[in-house]
N, C-alpha and C positions, 0 to 999 in steps of 0.2 A: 434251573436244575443244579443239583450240586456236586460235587465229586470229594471224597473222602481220601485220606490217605494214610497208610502205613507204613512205619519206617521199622525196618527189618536187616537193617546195613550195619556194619560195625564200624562204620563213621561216620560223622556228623553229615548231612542233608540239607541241601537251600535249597527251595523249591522256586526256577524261576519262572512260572507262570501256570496260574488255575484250570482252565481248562472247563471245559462243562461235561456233563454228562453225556449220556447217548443222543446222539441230534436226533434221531428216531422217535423218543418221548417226549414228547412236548405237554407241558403240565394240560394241565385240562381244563379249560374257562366252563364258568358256571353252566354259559348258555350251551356249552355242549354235553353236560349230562343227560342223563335220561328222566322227563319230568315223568312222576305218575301219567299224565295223559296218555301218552304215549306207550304204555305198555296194557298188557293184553285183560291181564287184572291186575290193576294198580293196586290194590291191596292186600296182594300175598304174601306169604311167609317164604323164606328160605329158613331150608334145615342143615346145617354144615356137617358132615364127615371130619376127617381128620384134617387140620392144614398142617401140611408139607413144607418148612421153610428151609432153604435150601444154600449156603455162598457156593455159585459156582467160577470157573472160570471164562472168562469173556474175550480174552485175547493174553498173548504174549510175544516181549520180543526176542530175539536172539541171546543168548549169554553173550559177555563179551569179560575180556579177561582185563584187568588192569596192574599197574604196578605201580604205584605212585607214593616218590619217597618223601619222610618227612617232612613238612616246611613246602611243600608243592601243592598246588591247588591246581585242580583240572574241572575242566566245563566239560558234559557230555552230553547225549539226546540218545535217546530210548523209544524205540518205536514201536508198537504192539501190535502185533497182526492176527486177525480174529478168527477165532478157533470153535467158534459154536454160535449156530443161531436159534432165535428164539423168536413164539409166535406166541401171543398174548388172544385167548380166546374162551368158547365152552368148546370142550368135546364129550360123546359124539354133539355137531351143531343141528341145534335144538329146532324143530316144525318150527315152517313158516306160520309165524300169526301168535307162539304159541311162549314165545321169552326172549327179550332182547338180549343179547349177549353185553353190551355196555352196561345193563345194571346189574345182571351177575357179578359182573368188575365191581363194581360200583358198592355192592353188598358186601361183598370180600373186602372190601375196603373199610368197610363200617365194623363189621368183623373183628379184621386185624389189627386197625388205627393207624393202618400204615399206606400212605400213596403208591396208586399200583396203574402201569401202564393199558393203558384203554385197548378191550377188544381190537383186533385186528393191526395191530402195531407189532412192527420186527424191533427187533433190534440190535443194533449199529454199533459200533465203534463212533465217539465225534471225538471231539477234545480232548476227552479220557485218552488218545491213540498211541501222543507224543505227553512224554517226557523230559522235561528240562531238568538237571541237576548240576552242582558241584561240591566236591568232596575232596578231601585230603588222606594222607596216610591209608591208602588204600591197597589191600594186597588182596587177588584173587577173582573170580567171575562174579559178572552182578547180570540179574536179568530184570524186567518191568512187567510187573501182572495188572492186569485190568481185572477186577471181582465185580459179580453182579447177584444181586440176593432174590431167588426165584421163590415162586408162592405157586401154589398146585392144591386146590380142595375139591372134594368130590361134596355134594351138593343136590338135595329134592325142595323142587319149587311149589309149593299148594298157592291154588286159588282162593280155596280158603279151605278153614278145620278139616271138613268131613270128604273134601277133596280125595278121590282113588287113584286117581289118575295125576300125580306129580310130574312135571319136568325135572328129568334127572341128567347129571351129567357131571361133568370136574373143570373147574375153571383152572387153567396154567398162565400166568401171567408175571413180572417181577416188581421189584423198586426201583425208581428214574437214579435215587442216586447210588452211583456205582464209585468202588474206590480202590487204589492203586497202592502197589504194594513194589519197594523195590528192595531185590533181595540179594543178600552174599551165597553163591551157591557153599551148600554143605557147611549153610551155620548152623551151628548147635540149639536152637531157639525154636520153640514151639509158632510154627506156619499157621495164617490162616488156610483151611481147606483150599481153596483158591489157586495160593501160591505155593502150595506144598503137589499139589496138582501139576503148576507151571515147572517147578525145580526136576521133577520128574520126565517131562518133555525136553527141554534145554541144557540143563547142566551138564558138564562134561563127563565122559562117565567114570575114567580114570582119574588120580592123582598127577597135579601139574598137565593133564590135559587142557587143550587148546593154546593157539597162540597171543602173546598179549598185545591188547589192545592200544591205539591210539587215540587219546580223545577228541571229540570233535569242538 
C-alpha cells in the first residue's frame, strides 16, 4: 500500500521515513475476489447511481507551536490520532443468497479504475500515524493530517434485462492509499478538504496562542 503526501509548510520538509497505509487494507490477492461461480447470477448487470468521491479526514495530531531561528535545523514527530471510522460495505446488506457484497466492491472498482478496500474492512490508522520530519527557519504551529478518499454509490443489481426484481442498495467503501499533509496553522494557501477540516479542530484559536514547542 502506499501513502502520499503533501507539503503545506512554509519551510522546506525531509521526510524521514515512508510509512504504509492503513494496516487495515490489505491489497486483495486474485484468489480472494469473487469468481463468477460463486455468485448468485453470475451474469448480472450492475446499474450505478451517482458516485460520491469524497477526501475526508482520518486522523490528526496536536498543533504544536515552534520557533526556530535561522541557520537551526530541528528533528520532530507528529503523531495523528484518529478521528473517524469507516466500514467498507453494501447497505441496506443485501438477502442471504441474493448478492455478494465483495463484488459490489469489486464492480465499483471497475467502475471507478480505482482500488477500493473489500467488503467488511475498517479502517485503521498504520504507518500513515507517525510523522517524522525536519525543518528550518520555522515560526509558528504546525499540525499532521492523515487524508483518506471515500467512495459511496448507490446501485440496482439485475439478474438479467427483464429482471423486476433488482438488488438495490449503496456501496460505502475508500482507497488503500491515504496521504498526509503537514500544515502551518493559518497559512494563507488553499488546504486540501482533509486538512482544512484538521486546522479547524487543532489550531489555536487566538493570535500568538499556545505555547512554543520543543522538538523532539
Amino acid at each position: 500500500m502506499k501513502r502520499g503526501f503533501r507539503g503545506w509548510v512554509v519551510v522546506a520538509v525531509a521526510l524521514a521515513g515512508t510509512g504504509c497505509a492503513a494496516d487495515e487494507v490489505p491489497a486483495r490477492s486474485v484468489s480472494a475476489r469473487v469468481t463468477p461461480s460463486e455468485r448468485t447470477c453470475p451474469h448480472g448487470t450492475f446499474r450505478w447511481g451517482e458516485v460520491v468521491k469524497r477526501e475526508v479526514l482520518g486522523g490528526v495530531s496536536d498543533a504544536r507551536r515552534f520557533g526556530v531561528r535561522h541557520g537551526v535545523t530541528v528533528h520532530a514527530i507528529f503523531e495523528a490520532v484518529p478521528v473517524r471510522s469507516l466500514h467498507a460495505g453494501v447497505t441496506p446488506a443485501p438477502a442471504e443468497g441474493t448478492l455478494d457484497q465483495r463484488a459490489a466492491v469489486e464492480a465499483l472498482e471497475k467502475q471507478t479504475g480505482t482500488e477500493l478496500a473489500d467488503a467488511g474492512t475498517h479502517f485503521t490508522l498504520g504507518g500513515d500515524r507517525v510523522q517524522e520530519v525536519s525543518f528550518n527557519k520555522q515560526q509558528g504551529a504546525l499540525f499532521y493530517a492523515v487524508g483518506v478518499t471515500t467512495y459511496e454509490a448507490s446501485f440496482a443489481y439485475y439478474c438479467a434485462p427483464a429482471d423486476t426484481a433488482p438488488v438495490r442498495g449503496t456501496v460505502t467503501t475508500w482507497s488503500p492509499v491515504t496521504y498526509g499533509d503537514l500544515v502551518t496553522c493559518g497559512i494563507d494557501e488553499k488546504l486540501a478538504p482533509a486538512s482544512r477540516e484538521a486546522e479547524r479542530l487543532v489550531c489555536p484559536v487566538g493570535p500568538g496562542a499556545g505555547s512554543t514547542d520543543s522538538p523532539r
